[in-house]
VMD Tcl script that builds the backbone (N, CA, C; Angstrom):
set m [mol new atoms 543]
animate dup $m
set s [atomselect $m all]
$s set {name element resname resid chain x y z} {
  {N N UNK 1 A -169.562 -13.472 113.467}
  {CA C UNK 1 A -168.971 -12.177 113.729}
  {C C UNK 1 A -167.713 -11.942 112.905}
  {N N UNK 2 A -167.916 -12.604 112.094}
  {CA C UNK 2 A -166.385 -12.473 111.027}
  {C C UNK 2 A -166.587 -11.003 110.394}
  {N N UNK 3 A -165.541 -10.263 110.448}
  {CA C UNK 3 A -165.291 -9.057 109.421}
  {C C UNK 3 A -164.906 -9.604 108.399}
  {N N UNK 4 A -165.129 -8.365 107.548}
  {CA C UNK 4 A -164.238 -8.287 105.981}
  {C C UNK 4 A -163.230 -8.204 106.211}
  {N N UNK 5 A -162.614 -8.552 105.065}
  {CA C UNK 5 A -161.050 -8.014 104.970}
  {C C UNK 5 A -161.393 -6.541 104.139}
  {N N UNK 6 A -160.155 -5.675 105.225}
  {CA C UNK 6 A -160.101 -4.295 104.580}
  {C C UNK 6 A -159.391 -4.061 103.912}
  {N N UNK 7 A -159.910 -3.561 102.333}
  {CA C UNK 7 A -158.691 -3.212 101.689}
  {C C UNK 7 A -158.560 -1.998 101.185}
  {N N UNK 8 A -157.223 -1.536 101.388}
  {CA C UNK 8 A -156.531 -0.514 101.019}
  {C C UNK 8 A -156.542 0.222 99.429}
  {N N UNK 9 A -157.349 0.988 99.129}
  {CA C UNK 9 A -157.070 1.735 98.208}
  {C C UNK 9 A -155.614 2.737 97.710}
  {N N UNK 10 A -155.458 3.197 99.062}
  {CA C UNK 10 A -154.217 3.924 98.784}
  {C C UNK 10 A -153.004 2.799 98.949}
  {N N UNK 11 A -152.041 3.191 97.924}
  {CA C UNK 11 A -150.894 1.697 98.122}
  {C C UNK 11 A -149.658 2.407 99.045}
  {N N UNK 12 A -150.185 3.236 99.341}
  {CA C UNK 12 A -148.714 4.082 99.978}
  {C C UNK 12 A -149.027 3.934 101.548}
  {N N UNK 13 A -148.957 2.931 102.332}
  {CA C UNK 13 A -149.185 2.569 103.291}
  {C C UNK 13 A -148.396 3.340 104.535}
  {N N UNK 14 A -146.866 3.408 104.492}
  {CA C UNK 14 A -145.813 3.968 104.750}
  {C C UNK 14 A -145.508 5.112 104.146}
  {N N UNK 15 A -145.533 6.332 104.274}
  {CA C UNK 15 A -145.187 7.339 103.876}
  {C C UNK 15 A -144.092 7.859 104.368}
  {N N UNK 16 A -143.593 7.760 105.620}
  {CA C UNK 16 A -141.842 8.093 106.200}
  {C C UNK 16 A -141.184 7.312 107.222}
  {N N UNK 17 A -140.146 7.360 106.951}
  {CA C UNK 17 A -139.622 6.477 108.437}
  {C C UNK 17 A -138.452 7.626 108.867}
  {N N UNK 18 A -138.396 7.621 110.293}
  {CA C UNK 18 A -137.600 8.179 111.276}
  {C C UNK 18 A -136.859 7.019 112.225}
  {N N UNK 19 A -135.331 6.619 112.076}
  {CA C UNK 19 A -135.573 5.876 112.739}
  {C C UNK 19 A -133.591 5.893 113.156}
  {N N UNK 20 A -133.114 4.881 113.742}
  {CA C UNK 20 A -131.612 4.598 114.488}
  {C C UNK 20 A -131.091 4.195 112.560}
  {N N UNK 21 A -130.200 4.242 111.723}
  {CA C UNK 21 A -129.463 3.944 110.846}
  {C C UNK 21 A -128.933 2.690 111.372}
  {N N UNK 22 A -129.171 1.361 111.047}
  {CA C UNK 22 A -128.260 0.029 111.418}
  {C C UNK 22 A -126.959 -0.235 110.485}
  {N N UNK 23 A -127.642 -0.170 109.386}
  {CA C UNK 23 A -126.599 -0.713 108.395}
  {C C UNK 23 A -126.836 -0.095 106.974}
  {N N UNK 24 A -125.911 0.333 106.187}
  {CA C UNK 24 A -126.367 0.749 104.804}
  {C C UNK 24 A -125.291 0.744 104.151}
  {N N UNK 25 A -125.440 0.377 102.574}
  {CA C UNK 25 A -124.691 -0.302 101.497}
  {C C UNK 25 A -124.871 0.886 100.521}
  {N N UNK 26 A -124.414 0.484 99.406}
  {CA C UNK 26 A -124.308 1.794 97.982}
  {C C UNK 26 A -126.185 1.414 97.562}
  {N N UNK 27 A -126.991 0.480 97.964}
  {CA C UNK 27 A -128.135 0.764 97.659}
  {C C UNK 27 A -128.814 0.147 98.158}
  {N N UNK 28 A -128.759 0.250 99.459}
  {CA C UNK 28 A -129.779 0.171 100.532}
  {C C UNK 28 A -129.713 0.123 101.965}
  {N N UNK 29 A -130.455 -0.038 103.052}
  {CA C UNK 29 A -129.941 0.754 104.534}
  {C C UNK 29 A -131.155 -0.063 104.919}
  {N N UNK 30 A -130.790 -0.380 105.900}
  {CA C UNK 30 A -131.781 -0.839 107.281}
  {C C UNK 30 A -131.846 0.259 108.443}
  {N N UNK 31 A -133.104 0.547 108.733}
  {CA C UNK 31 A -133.144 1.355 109.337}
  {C C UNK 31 A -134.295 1.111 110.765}
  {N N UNK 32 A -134.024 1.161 112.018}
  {CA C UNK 32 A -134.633 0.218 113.201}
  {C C UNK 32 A -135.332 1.922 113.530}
  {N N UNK 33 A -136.931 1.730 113.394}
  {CA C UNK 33 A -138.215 2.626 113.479}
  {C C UNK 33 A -138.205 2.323 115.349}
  {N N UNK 34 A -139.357 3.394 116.013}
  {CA C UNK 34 A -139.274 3.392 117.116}
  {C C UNK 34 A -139.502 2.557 118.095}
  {N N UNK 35 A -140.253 1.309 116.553}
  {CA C UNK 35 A -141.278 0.425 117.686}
  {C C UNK 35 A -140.085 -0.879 117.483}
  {N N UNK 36 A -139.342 -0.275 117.190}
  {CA C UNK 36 A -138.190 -1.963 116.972}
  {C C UNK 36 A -138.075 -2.644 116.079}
  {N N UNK 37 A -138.701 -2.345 114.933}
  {CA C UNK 37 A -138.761 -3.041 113.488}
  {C C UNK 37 A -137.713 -1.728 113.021}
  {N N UNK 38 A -137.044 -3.299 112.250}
  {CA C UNK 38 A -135.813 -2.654 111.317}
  {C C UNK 38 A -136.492 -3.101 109.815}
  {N N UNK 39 A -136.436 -1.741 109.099}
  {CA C UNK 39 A -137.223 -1.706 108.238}
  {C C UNK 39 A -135.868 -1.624 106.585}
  {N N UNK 40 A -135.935 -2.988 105.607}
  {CA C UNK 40 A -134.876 -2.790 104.356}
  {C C UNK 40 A -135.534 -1.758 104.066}
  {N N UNK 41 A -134.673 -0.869 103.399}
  {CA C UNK 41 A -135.010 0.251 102.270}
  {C C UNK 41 A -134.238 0.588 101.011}
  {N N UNK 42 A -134.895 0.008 100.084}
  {CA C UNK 42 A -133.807 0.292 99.134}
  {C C UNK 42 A -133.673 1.933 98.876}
  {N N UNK 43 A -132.073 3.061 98.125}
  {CA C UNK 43 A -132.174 4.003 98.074}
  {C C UNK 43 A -131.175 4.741 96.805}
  {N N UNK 44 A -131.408 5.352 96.386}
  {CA C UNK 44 A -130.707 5.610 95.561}
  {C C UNK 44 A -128.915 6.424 96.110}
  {N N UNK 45 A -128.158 6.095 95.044}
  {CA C UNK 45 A -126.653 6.241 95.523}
  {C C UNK 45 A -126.337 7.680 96.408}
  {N N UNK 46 A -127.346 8.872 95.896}
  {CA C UNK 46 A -127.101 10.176 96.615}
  {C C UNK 46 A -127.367 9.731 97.742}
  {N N UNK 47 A -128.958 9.163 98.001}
  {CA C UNK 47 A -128.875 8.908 99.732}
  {C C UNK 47 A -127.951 7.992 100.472}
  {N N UNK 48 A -127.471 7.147 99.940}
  {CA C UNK 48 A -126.392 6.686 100.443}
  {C C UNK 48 A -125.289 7.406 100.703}
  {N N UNK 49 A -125.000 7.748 99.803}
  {CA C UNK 49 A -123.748 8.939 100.052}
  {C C UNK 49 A -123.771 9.806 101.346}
  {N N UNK 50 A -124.790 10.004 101.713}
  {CA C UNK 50 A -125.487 11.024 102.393}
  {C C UNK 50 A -125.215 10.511 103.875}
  {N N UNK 51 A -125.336 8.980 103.306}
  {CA C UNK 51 A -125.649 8.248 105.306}
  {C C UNK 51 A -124.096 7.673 105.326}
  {N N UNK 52 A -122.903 7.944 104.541}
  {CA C UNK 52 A -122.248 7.658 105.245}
  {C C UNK 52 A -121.096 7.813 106.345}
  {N N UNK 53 A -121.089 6.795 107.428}
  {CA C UNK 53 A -120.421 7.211 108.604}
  {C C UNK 53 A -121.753 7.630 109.363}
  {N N UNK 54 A -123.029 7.188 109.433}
  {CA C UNK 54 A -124.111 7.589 110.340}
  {C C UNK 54 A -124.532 6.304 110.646}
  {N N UNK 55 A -124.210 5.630 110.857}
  {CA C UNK 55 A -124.381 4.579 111.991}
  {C C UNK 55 A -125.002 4.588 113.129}
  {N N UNK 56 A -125.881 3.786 113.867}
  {CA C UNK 56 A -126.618 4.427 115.144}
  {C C UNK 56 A -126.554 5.937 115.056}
  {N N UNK 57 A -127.101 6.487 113.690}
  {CA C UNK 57 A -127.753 7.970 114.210}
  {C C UNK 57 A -129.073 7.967 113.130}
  {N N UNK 58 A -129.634 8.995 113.877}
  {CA C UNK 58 A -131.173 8.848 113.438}
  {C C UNK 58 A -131.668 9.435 112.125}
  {N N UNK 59 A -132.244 9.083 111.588}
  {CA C UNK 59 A -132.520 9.299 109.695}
  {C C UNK 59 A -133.666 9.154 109.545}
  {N N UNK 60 A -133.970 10.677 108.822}
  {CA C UNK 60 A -135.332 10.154 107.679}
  {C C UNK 60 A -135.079 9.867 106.666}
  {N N UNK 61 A -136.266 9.292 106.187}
  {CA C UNK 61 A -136.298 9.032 104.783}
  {C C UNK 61 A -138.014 8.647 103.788}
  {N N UNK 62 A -138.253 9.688 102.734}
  {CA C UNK 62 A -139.825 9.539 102.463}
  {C C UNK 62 A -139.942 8.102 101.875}
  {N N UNK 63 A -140.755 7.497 102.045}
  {CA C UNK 63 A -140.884 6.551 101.518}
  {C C UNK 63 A -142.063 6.057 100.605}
  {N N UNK 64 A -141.852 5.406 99.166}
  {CA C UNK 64 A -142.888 4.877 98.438}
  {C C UNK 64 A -142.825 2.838 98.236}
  {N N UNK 65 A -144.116 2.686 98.977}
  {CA C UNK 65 A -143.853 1.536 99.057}
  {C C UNK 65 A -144.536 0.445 98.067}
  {N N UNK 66 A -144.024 -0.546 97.945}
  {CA C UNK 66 A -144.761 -1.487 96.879}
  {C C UNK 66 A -145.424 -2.890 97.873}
  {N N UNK 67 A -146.658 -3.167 97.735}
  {CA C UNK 67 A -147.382 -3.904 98.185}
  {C C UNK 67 A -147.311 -5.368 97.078}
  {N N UNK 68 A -146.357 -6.259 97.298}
  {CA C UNK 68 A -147.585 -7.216 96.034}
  {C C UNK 68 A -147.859 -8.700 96.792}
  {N N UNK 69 A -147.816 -9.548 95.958}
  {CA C UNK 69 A -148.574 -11.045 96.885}
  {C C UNK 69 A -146.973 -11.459 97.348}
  {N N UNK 70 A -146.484 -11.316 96.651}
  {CA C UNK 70 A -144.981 -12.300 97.433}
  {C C UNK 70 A -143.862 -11.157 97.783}
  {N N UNK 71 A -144.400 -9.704 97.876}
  {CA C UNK 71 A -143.031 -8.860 98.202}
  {C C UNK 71 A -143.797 -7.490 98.826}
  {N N UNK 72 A -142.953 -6.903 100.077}
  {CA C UNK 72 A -143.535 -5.758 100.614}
  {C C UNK 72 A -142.502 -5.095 100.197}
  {N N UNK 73 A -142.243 -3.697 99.496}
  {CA C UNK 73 A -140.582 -3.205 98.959}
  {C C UNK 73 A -140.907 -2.046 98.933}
  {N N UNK 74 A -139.874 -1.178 99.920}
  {CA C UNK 74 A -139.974 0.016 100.422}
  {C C UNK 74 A -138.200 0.953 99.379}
  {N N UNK 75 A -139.046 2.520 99.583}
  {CA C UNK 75 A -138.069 2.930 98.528}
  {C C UNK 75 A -137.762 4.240 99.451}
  {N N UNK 76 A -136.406 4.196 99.604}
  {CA C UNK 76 A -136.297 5.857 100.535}
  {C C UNK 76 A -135.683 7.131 99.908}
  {N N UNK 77 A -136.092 8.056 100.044}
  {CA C UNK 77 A -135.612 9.393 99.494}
  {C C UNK 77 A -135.275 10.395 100.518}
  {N N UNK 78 A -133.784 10.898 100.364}
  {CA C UNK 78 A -133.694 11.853 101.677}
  {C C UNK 78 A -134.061 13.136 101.413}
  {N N UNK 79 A -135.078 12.964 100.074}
  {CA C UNK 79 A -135.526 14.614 99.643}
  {C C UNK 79 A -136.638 14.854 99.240}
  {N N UNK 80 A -137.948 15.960 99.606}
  {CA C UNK 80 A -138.896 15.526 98.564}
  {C C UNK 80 A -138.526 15.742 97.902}
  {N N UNK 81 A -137.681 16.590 97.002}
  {CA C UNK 81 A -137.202 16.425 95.254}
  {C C UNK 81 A -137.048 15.171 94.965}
  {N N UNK 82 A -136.197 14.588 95.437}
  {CA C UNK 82 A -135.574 12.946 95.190}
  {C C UNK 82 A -137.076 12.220 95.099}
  {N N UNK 83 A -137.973 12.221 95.807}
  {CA C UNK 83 A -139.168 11.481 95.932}
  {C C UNK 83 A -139.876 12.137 94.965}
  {N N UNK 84 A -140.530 13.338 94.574}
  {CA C UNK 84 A -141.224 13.820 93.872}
  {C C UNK 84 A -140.802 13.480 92.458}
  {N N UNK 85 A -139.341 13.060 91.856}
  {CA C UNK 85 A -138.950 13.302 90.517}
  {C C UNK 85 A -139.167 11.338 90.911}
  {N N UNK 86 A -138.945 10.922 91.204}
  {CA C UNK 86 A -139.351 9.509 91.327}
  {C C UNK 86 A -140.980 8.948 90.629}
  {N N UNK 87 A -141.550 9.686 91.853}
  {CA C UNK 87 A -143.232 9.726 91.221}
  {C C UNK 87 A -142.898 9.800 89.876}
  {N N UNK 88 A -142.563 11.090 89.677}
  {CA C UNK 88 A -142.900 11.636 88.056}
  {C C UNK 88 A -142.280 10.268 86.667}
  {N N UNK 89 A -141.075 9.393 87.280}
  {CA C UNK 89 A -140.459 8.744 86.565}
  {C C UNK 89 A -141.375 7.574 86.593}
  {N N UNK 90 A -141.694 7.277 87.634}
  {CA C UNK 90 A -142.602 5.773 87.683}
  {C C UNK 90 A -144.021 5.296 87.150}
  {N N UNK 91 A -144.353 7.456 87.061}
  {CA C UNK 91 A -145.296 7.813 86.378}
  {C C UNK 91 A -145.771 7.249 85.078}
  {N N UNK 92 A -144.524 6.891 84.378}
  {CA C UNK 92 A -144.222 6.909 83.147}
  {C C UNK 92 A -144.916 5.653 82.730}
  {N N UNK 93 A -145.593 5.596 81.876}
  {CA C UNK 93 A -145.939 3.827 81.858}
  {C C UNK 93 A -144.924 2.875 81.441}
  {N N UNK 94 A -144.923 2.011 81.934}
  {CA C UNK 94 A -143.551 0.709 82.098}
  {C C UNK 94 A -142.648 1.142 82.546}
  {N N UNK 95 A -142.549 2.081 83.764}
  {CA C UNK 95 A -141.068 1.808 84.387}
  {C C UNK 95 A -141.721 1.987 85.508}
  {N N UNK 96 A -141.083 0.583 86.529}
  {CA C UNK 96 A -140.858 -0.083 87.580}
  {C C UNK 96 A -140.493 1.242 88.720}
  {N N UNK 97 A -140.768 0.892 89.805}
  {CA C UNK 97 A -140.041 1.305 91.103}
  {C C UNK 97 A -138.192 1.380 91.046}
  {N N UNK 98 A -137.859 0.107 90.663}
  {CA C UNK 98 A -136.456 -0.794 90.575}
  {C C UNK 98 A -136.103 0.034 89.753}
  {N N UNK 99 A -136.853 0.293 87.980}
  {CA C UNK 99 A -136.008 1.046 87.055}
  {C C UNK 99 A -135.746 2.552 87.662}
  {N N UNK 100 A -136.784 3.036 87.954}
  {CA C UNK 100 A -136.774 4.173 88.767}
  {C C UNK 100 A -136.039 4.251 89.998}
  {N N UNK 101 A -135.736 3.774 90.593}
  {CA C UNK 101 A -134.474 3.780 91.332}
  {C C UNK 101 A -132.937 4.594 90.656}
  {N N UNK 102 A -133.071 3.137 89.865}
  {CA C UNK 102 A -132.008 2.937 88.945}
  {C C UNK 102 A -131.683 4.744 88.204}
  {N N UNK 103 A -132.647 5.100 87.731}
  {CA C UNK 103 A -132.350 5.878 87.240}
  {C C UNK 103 A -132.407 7.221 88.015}
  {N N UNK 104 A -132.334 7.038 89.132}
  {CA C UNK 104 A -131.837 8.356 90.146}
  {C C UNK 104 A -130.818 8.268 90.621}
  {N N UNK 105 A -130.420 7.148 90.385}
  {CA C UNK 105 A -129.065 6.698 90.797}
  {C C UNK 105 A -128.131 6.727 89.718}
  {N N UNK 106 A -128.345 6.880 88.750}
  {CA C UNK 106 A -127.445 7.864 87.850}
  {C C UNK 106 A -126.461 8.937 87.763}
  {N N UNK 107 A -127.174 10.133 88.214}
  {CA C UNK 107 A -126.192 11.651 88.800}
  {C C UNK 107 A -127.759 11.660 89.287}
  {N N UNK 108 A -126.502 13.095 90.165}
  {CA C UNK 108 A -127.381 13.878 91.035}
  {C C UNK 108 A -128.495 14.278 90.684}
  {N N UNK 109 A -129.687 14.506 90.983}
  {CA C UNK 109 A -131.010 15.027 90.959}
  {C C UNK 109 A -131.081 16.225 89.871}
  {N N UNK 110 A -130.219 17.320 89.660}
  {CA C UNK 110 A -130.317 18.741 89.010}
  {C C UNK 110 A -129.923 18.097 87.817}
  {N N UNK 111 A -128.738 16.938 87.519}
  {CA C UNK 111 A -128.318 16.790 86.786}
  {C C UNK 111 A -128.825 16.042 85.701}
  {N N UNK 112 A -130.062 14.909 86.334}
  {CA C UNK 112 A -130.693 14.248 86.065}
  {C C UNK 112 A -131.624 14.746 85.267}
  {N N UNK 113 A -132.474 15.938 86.076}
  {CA C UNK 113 A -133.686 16.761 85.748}
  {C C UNK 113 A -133.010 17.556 84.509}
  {N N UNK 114 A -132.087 18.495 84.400}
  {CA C UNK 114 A -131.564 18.743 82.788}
  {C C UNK 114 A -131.671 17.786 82.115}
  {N N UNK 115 A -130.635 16.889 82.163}
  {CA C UNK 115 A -130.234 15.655 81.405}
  {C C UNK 115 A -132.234 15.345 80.320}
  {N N UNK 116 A -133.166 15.348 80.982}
  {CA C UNK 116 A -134.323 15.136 80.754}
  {C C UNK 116 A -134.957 16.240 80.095}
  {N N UNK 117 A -134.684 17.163 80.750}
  {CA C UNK 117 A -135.612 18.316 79.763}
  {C C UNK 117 A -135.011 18.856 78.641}
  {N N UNK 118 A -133.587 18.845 78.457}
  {CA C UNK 118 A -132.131 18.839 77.164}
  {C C UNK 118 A -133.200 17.924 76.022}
  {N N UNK 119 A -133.656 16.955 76.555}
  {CA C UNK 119 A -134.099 15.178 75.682}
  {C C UNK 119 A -133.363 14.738 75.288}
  {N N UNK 120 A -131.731 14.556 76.557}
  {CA C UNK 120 A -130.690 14.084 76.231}
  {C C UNK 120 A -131.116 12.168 76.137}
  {N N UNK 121 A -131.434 11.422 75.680}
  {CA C UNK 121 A -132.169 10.242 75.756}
  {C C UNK 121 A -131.036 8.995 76.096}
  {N N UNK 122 A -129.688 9.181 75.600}
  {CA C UNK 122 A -128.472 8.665 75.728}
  {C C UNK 122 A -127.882 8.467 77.199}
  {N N UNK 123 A -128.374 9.977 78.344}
  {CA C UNK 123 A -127.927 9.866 79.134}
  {C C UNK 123 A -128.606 8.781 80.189}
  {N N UNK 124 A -130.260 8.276 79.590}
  {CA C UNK 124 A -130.850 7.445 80.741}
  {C C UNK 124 A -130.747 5.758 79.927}
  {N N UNK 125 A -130.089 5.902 78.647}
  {CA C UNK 125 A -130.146 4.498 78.270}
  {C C UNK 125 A -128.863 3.970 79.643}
  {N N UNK 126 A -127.943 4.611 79.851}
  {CA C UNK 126 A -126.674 4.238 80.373}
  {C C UNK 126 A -127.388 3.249 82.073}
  {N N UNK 127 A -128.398 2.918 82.151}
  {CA C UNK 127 A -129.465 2.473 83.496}
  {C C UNK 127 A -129.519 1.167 82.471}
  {N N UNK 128 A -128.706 0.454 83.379}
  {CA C UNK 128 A -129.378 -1.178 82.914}
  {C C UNK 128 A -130.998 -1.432 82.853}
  {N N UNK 129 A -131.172 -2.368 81.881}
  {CA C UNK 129 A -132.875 -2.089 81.707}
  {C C UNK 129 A -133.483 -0.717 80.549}
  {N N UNK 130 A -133.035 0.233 80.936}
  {CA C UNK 130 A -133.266 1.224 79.962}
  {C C UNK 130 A -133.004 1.591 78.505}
  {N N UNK 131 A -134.143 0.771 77.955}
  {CA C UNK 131 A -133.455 1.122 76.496}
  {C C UNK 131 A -133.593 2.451 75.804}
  {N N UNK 132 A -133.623 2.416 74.647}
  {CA C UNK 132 A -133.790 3.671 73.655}
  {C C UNK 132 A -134.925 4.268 73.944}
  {N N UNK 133 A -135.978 3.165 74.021}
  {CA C UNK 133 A -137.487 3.236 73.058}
  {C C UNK 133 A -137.517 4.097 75.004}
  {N N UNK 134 A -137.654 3.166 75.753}
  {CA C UNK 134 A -138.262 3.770 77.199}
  {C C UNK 134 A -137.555 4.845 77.832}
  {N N UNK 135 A -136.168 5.359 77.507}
  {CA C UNK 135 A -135.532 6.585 77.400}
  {C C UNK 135 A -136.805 7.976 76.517}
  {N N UNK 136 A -136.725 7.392 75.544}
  {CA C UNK 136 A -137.606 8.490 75.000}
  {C C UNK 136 A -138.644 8.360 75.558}
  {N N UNK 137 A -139.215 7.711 76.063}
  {CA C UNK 137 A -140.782 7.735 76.459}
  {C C UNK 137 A -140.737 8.435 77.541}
  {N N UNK 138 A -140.101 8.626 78.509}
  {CA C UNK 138 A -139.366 9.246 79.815}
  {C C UNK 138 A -139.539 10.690 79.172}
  {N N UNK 139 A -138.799 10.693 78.472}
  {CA C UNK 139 A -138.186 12.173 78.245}
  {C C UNK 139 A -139.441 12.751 77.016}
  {N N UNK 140 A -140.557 11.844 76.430}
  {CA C UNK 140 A -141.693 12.746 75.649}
  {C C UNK 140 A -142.701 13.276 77.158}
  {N N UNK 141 A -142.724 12.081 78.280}
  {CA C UNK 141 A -143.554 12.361 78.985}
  {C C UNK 141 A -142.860 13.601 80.273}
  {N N UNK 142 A -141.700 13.709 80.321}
  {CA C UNK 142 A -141.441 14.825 81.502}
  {C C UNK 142 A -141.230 16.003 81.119}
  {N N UNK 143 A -140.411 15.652 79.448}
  {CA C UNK 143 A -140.110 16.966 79.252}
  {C C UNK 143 A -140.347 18.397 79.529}
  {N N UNK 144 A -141.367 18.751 79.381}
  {CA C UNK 144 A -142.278 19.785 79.576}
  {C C UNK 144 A -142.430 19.893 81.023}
  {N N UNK 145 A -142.529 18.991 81.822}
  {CA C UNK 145 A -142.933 19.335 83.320}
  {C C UNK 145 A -141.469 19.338 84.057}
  {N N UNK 146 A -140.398 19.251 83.388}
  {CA C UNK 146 A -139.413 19.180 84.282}
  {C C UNK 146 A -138.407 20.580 83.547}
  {N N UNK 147 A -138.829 21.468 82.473}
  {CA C UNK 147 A -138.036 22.584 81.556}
  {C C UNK 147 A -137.745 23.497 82.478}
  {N N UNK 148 A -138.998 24.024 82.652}
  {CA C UNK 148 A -138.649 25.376 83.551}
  {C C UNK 148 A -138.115 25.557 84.604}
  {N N UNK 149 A -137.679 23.885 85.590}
  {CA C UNK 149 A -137.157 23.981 86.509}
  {C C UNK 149 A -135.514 23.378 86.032}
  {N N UNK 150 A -135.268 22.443 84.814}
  {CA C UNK 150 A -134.060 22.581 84.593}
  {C C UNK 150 A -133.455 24.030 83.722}
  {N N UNK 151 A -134.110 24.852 83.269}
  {CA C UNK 151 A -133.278 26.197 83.280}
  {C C UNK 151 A -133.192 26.866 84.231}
  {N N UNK 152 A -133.738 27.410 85.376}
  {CA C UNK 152 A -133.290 27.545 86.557}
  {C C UNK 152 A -132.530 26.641 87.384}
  {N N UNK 153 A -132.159 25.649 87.524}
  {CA C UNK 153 A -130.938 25.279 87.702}
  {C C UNK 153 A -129.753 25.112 86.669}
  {N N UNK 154 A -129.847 25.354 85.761}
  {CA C UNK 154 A -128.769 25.533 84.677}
  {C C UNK 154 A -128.113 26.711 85.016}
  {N N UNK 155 A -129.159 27.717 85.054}
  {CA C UNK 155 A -128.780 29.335 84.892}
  {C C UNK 155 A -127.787 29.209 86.877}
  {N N UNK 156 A -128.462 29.233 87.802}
  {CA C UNK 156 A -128.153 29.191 89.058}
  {C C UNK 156 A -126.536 28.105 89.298}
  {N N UNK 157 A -126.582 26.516 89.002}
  {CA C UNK 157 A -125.315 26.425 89.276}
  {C C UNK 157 A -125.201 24.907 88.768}
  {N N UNK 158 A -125.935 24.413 87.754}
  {CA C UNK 158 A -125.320 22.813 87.061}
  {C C UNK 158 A -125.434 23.343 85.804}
  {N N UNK 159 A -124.040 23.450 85.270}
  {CA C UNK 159 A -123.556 23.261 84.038}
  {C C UNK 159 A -123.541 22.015 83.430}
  {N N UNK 160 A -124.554 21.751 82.825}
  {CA C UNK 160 A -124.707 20.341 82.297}
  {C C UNK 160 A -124.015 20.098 81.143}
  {N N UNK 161 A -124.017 20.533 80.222}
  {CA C UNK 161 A -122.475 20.008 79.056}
  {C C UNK 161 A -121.084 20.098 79.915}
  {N N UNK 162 A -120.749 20.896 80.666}
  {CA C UNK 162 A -119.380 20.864 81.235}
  {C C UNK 162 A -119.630 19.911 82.031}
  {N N UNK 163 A -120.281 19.500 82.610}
  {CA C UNK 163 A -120.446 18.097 83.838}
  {C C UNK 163 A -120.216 16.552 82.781}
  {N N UNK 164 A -121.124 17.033 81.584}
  {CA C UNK 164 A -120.800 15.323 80.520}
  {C C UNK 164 A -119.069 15.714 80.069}
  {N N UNK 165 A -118.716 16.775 79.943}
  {CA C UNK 165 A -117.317 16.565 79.261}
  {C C UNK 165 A -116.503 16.292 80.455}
  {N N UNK 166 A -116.103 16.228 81.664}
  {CA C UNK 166 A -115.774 16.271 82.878}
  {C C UNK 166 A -115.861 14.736 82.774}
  {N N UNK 167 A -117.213 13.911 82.437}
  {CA C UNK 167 A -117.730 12.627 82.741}
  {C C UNK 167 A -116.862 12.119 81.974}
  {N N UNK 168 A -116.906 12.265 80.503}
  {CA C UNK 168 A -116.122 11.560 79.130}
  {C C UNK 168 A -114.856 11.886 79.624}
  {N N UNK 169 A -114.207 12.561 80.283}
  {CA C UNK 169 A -112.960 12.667 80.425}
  {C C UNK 169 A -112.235 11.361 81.002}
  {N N UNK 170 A -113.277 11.812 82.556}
  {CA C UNK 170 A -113.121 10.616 83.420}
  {C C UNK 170 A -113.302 9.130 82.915}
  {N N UNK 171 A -114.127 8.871 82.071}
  {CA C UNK 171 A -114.317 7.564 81.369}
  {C C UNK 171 A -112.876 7.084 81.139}
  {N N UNK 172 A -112.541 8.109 79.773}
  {CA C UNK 172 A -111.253 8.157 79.319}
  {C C UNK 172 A -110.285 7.480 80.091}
  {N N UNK 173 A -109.998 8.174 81.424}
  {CA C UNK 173 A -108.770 7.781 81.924}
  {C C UNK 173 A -109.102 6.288 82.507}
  {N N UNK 174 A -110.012 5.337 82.164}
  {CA C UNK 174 A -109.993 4.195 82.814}
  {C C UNK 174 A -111.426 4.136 84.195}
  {N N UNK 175 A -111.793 5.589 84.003}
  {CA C UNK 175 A -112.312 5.102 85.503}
  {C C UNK 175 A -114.450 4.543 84.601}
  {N N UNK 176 A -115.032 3.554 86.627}
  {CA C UNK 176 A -115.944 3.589 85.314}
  {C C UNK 176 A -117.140 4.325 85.712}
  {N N UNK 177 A -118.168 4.347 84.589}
  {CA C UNK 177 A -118.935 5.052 84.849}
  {C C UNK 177 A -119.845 5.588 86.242}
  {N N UNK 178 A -120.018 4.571 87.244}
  {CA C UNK 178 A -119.925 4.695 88.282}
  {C C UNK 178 A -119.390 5.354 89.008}
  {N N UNK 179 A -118.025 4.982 88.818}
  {CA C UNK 179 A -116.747 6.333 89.478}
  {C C UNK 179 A -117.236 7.457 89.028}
  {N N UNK 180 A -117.171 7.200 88.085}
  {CA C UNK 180 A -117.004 9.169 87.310}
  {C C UNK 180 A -118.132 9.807 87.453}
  {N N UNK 181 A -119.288 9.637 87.926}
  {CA C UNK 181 A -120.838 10.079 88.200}
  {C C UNK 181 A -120.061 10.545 89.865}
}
mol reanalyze $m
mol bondsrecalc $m
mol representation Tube
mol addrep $m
């Protein structure tokens, strides 16, 4: 009477968590789901930003998860934008979950999405891991699907050259790139 083992075609096992906020860092949060599992999530710096001072209070977050033989690794987004421009990055062939992280954790989401459809390529080498060659590959493969929505936010309210001269400023005075994002 032995079954098969069932296996999963779809790898997205977890699609959201709702749950109490335990603990969360500049990139990542534990978060205790209803049934009592406290679930790591790694997240990019906006969602962090987002959770802090929310401690025992309750949070979503979409999640894309990675299945492999020695690691279960969950990724949270407090936006579908944040999640949807993720897909599109991981999309990319050779970049990771991790690089993709990484590189939402850069600037903000609007800023990001210009930064990409500009084919500013400089602004995603600055992502440890990210070189030249996979910067451009990013930016041959989104370009086009990410234009029409970074000129409507250009036109509406991210000034993206005044946001990099703002950045270089801040460099300037000592602070580091981190800070100044």
């Amino acid at each position: 009477d032995s079954q098969p083992a069932i296996l999963y075609t779809n790898k997205q096992m977890i699609g959201s968590i709702r749950g109490k906020l335990l603990h969360s860092t500049t990139d990542s949060c534990l978060v205790e789901a209803s049934n009592g599992v406290g679930y790591k999530i790694a997240i990019t710096t906006d969602t962090a930003a987002s959770f802090f001072d929310q401690n025992n209070q309750e949070v979503f977050l979409y999640i894309y998860s990675v299945v492999r033989e020695d690691a279960f690794d969950l990724y949270g987004f407090s936006s579908v934008d944040e999640k949807k421009l993720f897909d599109q990055i991981i999309g990319v062939s050779g970049v990771g979950p991790k690089s993709g992280l990484a590189i939402l954790s850069i600037a903000p989401i609007n800023q990001l999405k210009t930064a990409i459809a500009s084919g500013d390529s400089n602004f995603l080498t600055k992502v440890s891991g990210v070189g030249k060659k996979s910067a451009q590959k990013i930016i041959l493969e989104l370009q086009d699907k990410l234009a029409d929505e970074a000129i409507a936010l250009d036109t509406a309210d991210n000034n993206y050259s005044t946001d990099n001269e703002v950045l270089s400023a801040l460099i300037s005075l000592g602070y580091s790139e981190r800070e100044a994002r």
